[in-house]
C-alpha positions in Angstrom: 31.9 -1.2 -24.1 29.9 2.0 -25.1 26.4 2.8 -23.6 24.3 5.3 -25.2 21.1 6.6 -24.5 18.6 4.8 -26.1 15.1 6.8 -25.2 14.7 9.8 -23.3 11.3 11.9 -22.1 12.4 15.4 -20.6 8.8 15.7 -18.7 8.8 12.6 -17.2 12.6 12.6 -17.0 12.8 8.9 -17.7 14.9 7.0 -20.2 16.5 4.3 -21.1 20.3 3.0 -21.9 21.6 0.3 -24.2 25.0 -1.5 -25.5 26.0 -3.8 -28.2 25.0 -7.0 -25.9 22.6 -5.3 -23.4 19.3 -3.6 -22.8 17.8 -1.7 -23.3 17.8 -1.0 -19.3 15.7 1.9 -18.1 16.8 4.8 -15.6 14.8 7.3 -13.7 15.8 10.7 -12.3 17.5 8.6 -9.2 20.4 7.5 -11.2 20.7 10.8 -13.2 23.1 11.8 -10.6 24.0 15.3 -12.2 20.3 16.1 -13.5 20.9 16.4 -17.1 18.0 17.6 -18.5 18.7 17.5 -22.1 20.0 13.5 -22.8 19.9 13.1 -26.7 19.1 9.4 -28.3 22.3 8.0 -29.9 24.4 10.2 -27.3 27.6 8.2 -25.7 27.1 7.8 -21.3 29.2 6.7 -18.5 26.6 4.0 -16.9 27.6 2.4 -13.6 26.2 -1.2 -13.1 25.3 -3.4 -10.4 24.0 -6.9 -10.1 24.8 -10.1 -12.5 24.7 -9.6 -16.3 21.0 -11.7 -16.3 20.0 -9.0 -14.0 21.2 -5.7 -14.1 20.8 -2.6 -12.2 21.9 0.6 -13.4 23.3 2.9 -10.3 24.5 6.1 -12.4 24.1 7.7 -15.6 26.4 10.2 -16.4 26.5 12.5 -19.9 30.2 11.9 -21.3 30.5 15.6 -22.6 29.1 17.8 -19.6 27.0 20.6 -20.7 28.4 24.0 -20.8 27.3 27.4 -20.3 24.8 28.9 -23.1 26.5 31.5 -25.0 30.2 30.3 -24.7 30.8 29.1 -28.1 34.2 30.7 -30.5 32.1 30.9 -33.6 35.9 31.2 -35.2 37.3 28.1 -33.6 33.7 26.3 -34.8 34.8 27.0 -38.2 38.4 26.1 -37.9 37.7 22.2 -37.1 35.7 22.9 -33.5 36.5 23.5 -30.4 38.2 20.2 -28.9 41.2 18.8 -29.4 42.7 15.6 -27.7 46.1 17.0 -27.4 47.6 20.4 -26.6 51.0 21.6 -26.3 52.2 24.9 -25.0 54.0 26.7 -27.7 55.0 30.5 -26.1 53.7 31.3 -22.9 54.7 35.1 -22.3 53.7 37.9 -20.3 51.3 39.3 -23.4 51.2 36.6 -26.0 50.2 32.6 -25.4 50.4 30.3 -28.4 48.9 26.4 -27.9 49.0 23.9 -30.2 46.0 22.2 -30.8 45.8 18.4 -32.5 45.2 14.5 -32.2 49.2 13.4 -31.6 51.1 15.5 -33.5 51.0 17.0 -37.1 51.8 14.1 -38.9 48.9 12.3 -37.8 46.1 15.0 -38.4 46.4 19.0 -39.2 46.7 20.6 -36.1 45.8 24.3 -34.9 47.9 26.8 -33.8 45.6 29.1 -31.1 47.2 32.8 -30.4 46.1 34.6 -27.9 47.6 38.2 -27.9 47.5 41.0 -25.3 47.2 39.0 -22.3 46.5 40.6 -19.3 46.2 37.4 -17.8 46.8 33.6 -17.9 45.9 30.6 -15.6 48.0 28.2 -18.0 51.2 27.3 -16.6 54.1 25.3 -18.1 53.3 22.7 -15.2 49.7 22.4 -16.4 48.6 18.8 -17.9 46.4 19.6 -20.7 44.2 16.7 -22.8 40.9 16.7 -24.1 40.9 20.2 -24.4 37.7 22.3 -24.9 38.1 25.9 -26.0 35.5 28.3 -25.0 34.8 32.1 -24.4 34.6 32.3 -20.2 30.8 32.3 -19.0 29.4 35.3 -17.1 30.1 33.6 -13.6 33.3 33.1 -14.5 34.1 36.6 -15.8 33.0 38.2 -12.7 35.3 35.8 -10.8 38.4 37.6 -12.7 37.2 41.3 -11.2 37.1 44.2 -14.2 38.8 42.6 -17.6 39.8 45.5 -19.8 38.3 47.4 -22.9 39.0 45.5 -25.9 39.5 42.3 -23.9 37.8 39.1 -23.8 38.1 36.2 -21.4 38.1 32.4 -22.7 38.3 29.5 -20.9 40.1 26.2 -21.8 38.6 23.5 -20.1 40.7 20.1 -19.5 39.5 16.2 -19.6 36.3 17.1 -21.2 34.1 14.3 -22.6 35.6 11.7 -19.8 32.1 12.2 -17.3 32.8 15.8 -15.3 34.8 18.4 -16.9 38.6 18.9 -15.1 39.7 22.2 -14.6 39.2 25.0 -16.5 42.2 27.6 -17.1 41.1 31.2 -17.9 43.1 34.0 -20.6 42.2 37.0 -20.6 43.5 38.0 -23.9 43.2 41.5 -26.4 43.2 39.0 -29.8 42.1 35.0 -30.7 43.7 34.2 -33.5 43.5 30.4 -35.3 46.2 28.9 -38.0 47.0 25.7 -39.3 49.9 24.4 -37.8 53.2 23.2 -39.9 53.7 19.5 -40.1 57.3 20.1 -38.4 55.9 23.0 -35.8 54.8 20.9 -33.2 57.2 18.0 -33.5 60.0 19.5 -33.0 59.7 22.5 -30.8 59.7 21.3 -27.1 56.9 21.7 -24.7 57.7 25.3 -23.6 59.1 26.8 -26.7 59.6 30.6 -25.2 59.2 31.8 -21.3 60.5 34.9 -20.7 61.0 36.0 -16.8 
């Protein structure tokens, strides 16, 4: 059963919640455990309930995609079908060049991406790493400063895993020369194993 927010006020930081066969059931800043401040009507949230169903009483509201940092958006990714993805597979991980494949399944149940990142000075992705619900992002300022000087010419992303499942997982950082974004084959990601390259 989905909840969504059903009113919200900003000042007085009050709102209210509703599914298909309840509510609406208000909140208050109490059970906005993670003071999101910005709540849109319509939007999908993890509620956590107490009490029988003639009497409910709502202990948590919880945004399903948590907010991130202002400014991080890939304009280019935006424009090549956004910036999540519910499945990713590693493609190449190498000492300069990373290639992820971005999709729903697999190719032959939607067009998937194929993400390049080239001139990589550096790479928090490992061929251990359990990637779903993927969000692709540039890196925020706080995070940046966290990887010490990144060279000229050099920008530092962030792939953020189990996004839109309450609080993000964890976030991977690349620090890469080059972005670039293709279509994937329909046969690319089928058939080429998890780790497709690894050089020593």
């Amino acid at each position: 059963m989905t909840w969504r927010i059903h009113s919200w006020d900003p000042e007085t930081r009050t709102g209210a919640v509703v599914a298909p066969h309840f509510g609406p059931l208000p909140f208050a800043e109490e059970q906005n455990v993670y003071g999101t401040r910005d709540f849109r009507v319509g939007e999908a949230v993890l509620v956590e309930l107490d009490g029988p169903s003639d009497d409910l009483v709502i202990r948590s509201v919880i945004a399903t995609h948590q907010r991130q940092p202002p400014g991080t958006d890939v304009p280019a990714l935006a424009e090549a079908g956004g910036p999540h993805a519910s499945d990713l597979r590693i493609q190449a991980l190498e000492p300069t060049r990373v290639e992820l494949w971005l999709g729903v399944c697999c190719d032959w149940c939607s067009p998937g991406r194929i993400l390049r990142f080239e001139g990589v000075h550096h790479c928090a992705i490992d061929e251990d790493a359990d990637l779903w619900n993927v969000l692709i992002r540039f890196a925020s300022e706080e995070e940046s400063r966290a990887l010490g000087e990144i060279p000229d010419g050099a920008r530092a992303y962030c792939v953020v895993n189990d996004h839109g499942n309450g609080r993000d997982g964890a976030r991977y950082l690349v620090v890469a020369n080059r972005l670039s974004i293709a279509p994937s084959s329909p046969r690319g990601a089928l058939n080429r194993p998890k780790i497709r390259e690894k050089l020593p």
